[in-house]
C-alpha positions, -999 to +999 in steps of 0.1 A: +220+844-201+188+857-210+169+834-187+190+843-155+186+880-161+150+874-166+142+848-140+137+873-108+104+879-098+106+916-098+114+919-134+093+927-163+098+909-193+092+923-225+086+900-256+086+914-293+071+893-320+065+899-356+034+891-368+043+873-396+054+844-369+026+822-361+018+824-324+016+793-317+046+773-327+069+806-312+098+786-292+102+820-276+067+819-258+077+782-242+111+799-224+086+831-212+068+804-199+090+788-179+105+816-165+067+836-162+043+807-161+014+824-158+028+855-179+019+878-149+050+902-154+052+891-190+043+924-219+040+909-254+042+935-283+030+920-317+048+942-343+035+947-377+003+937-368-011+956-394+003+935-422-012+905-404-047+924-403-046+924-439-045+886-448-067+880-415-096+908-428-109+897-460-110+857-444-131+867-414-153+889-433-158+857-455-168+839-429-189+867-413-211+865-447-222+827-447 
């Protein structure tokens, strides 16, 4: 259902993930891209990002330090 009402080409397709989700391994981002291949009409909102700033921060300025 979601993929018929989100197949036209003039629709917008908005995608909310939580940032706790790894990016990468999302099944949701392979239907996008079947229906949005090039994620042209595609807005993806990462929520919580915040808490994933958090872990992220102390690592990267770890690494910025060697």
């Amino acid at each position: 259902m979601v993929k018929t009402l989100a197949s036209p080409p003039h629709r917008l397709i908005l995608f909310l993930q939580q940032s706790s989700v790894e990016w990468c391994s999302s099944l949701w981002l392979d239907a996008i891209r079947e229906i949005d291949p090039t994620f042209r009409r595609t807005m993806i909102v990462i929520s919580k990002f915040d808490n994933r700033l958090k872990v992220c921060l102390p690592a990267c300025r770890t690494i910025s330090t060697l």
